[in-house]
N, C-alpha and C positions, 0 to 999 in steps of 0.2 A: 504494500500500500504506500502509494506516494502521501505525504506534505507538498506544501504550495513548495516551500526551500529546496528538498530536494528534486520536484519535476522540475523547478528553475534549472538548478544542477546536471540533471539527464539532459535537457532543451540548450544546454550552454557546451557541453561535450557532443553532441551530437549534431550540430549545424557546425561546428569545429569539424569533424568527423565527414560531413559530407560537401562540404564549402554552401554553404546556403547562407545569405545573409538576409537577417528578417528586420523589415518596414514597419514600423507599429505607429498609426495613424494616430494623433494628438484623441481621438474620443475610445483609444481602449481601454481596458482595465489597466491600472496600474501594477500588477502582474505582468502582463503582457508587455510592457515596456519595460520592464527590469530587464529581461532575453533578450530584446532588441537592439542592432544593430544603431539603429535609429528612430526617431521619434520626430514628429512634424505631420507638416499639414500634405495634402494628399500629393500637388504639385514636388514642392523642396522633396519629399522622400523619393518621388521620382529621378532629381536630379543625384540626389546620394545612389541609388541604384545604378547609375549611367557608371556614378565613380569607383563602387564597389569592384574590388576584385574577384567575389564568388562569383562561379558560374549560373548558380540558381539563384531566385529571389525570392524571399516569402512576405504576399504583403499580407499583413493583417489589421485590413479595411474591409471596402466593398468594392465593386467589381469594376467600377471606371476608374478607380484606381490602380487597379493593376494591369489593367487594358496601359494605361497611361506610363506604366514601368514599362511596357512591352513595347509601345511605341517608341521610347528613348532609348530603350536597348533590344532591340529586335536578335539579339543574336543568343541573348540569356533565357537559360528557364525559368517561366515566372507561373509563381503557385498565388491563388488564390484563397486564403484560409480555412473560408468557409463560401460551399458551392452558392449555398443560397443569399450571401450576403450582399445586395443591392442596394441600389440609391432611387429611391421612388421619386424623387425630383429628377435624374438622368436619364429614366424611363417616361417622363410627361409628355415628350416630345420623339418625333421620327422626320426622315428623311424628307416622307412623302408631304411631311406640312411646312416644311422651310419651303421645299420648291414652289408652295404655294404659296408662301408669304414676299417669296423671291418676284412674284409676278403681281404681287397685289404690290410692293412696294420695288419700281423697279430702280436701280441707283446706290437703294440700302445696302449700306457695309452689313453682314451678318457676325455679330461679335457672342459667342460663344464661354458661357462659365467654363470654367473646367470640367463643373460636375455633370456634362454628358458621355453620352457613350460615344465610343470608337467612330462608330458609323453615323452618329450626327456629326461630328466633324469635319467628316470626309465633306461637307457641302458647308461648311462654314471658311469665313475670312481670317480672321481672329479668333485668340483662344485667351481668356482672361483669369486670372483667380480673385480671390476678394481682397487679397492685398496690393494688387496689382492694376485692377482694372480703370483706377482714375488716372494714371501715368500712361496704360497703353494706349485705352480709347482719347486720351488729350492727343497722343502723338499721333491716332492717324490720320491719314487726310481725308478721308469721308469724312464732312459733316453730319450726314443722314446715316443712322447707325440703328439696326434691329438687334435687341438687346436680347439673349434666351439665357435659360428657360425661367434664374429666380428673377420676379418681375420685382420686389423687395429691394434686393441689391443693385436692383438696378435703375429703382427710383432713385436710393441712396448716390449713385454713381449720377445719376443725373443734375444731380442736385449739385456737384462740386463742378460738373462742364455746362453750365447754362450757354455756354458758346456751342455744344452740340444738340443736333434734335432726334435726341435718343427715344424710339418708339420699344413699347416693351410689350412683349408677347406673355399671357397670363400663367403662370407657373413659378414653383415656389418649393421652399423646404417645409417638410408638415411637420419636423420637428419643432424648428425654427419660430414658424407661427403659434406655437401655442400659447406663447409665451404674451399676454396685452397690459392695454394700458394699468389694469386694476390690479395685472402681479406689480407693475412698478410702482403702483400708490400702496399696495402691502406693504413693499418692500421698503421701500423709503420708510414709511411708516415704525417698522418692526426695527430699521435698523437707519436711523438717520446720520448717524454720520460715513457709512460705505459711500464709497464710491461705485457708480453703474457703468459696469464697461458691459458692452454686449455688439453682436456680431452683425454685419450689415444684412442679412438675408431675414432680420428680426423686424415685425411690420415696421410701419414708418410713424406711426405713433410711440411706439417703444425706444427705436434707435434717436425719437425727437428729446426724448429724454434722456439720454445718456449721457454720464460725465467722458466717455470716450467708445467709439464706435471702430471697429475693426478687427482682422481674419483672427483666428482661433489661436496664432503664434502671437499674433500682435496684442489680445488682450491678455495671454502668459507672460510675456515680454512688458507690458503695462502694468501688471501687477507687481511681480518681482523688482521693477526696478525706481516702481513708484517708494515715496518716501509713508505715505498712507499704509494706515494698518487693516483697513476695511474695506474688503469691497464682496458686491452684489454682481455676480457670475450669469450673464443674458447667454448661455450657448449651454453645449451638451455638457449634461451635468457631471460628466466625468470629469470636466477640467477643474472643478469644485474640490475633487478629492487632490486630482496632482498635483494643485497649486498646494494643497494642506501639508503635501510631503514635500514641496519644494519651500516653500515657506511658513515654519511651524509658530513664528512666534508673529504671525499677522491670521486675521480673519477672513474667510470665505465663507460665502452664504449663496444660495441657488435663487435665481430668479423664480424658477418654477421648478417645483417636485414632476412636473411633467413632459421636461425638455430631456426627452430621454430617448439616441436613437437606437431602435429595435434591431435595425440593421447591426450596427457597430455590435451591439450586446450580443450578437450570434456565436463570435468568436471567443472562444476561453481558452484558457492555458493548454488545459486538455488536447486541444483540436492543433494546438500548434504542437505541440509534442507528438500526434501522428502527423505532423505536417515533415517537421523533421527525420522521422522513420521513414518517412517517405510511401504512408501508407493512405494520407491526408489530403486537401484538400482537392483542387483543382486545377491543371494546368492551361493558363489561358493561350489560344493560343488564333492568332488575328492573319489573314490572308495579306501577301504582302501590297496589294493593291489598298485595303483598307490604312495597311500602315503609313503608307507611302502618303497620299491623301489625308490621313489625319495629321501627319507629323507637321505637315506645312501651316496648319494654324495656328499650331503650336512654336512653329518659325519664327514666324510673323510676330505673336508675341513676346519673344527674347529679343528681335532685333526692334521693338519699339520700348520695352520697358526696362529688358536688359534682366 
C-alpha cells in the first residue's frame, strides 16, 4: 500500500527510469506538482516541453493542452493524463462556425484563446493567452479582430484597445462564470481588508471589481510578491491551497466554494503513476497537416508579443 510520500517517490524514480518529463498545469493538486517537472499555465508548460530533454511528455491538464505540447514538439511523445480530461470552453466552438463567421464578417483578423482545440486553429490568424492577449492583438495590424471563444476575456481585452473593434463570439469558461457580483460583496464583506485578484475570463462585473485582474501565473506572481497579507482568490480554487504552501505566513481565501474545474480534478497522483509505468493515460497524437496549420497561429503570436 502506497502513502501520498512514497507514490511521490515510485512517480520520481520512475519518469527518471523512463525519460518522461511531467507538465502539471497551475489548477492540479498540489500532489501532482510536487512530481512535476514543471508547473504553469497551459501555454509557458508548453514552451518548457519544447526545452525539455525527455523524449516523452506527460501533461497533467486537459487535452488542448497537450494537443498544444505536441504542436511545439511534434517529434516527442506526448501522454495525456487523463483520456477524458477536456476543456468544455475548447469544445464550444468548431471549424465549420468560424468559416461562417469568416463570411459574415469579411476582413476580420480571427484571434484565437489558446484554450481551443488543435483543429480550430488550423482556420484561425492569431493565437493568444490571457496574459498575452492585450500586447498581441495591440500589435497586429487588423483593426477588425473576431475574438473566440471566452467572450469574458475578451471584453476584458477590449476594454484596454479601445483603438481596436474587437467583435466577440458568445463563449466562455463555466468555471470561471460562476463566480458574481454577490460572491464579491460576501467576500469583501467576510474579509475587508484582502485584496481581489481574479482572472480575466471572470464576468465583467467581477473583474470591475478587482484590486488586480490577470492569467493564473500573474495572480500567483501578484500575491507572492505583493507586500499585503490578504487576498481573495477569483480563479480555480486550487490556486487557494498553493499559494497557502507557497506563502504560509499570509492569507488566502476562495472567491467561490464553487470555482472548481471538474476537468482539472480528473487527474490524481494515482493516474500519473500509471502514466509513468506507462500503463496510463493517452497518447495524443495530431496528423501533420493539423500540426502544420495550427503551429502558425501560434507563430504569429511569438512574433507579435514575443
Amino acid at each position: 500500500m502506497f502513502t501520498t510520500a512514497s507514490l511521490q517517490d515510485e512517480i520520481r524514480k520512475l519518469k527518471k527510469e523512463n525519460d518522461i518529463c511531467i507538465l502539471a498545469h497551475a489548477y492540479q493538486s498540489h500532489d501532482i506538482w510536487e512530481v512535476a517537472d514543471y508547473v504553469g499555465d497551459s501555454y509557458g508548460l508548453s514552451l518548457q516541453a519544447a526545452k525539455a530533454s525527455q523524449k516523452t511528455v506527460l501533461m497533467c491538464g486537459v487535452r488542448f493542452m497537450a494537443e498544444t505540447v505536441k504542436i511545439l514538439s511534434p517529434e516527442k511523445k506526448v501522454l495525456l493524463s487523463h483520456p477524458l480530461a477536456g476543456c468544455p470552453m475548447a469544445d464550444q466552438m468548431d471549424v465549420a462556425l468560424i468559416r461562417q463567421l469568416r463570411e459574415r464578417y469579411p476582413g476580420y483578423a480571427v484571434a484565437a484563446y489558446i484554450n481551443t482545440t488543435s483543429e480550430l486553429k488550423t482556420v484561425c490568424d492569431v493565437c493568444v493567452t490571457s496574459s498575452s492577449a492585450v500586447q498581441v492583438l495591440r500589435n497586429l495590424e487588423n483593426k477588425d479582430i473576431l475574438f473566440i471563444p471566452d467572450c469574458n476575456l475578451g471584453a476584458w481585452v477590449a476594454k484596454q484597445l479601445p483603438e481596436k473593434n474587437i467583435k466577440l463570439v458568445s463563449g466562455g469558461c463555466p468555471t470561471h462564470v460562476r463566480m458574481s457580483l454577490r460572491d464579491v460583496e460576501r467576500a469583501r464583506s467576510m474579509y475587508p481588508q484582502a485584496k481581489l485578484l481574479v482572472h480575466p475570463e471572470c464576468l465583467p462585473e467581477v473583474t470591475a471589481q478587482a484590486d488586480y485582474v490577470g492569467s493564473t501565473t500573474g495572480i500567483i506572481d501578484y500575491a507572492k510578491n505583493s507586500s499585503e497579507k490578504e487576498f481573495i482568490i477569483g480563479t480555480e480554487n486550487s490556486i487557494v491551497q498553493h499559494l497557502q504552501f507557497s506563502c504560509p505566513e499570509k492569507r488566502f481565501y476562495a472567491l467561490s466554494k464553487d470555482c472548481v474545474c471538474h476537468n482539472m480534478k480528473l487527474t490524481t497522483l494515482a493516474d500519473v503513476y500509471q502514466c509513468v509505468r506507462g500503463v496510463g493515460g493517452e497518447e495524443i497524437v495530431l496528423s501533420e497537416e493539423v500540426m502544420k496549420k495550427a503551429r502558425r497561429c501560434i507563430d504569429t503570436m511569438l512574433a507579435l508579443g514575443g
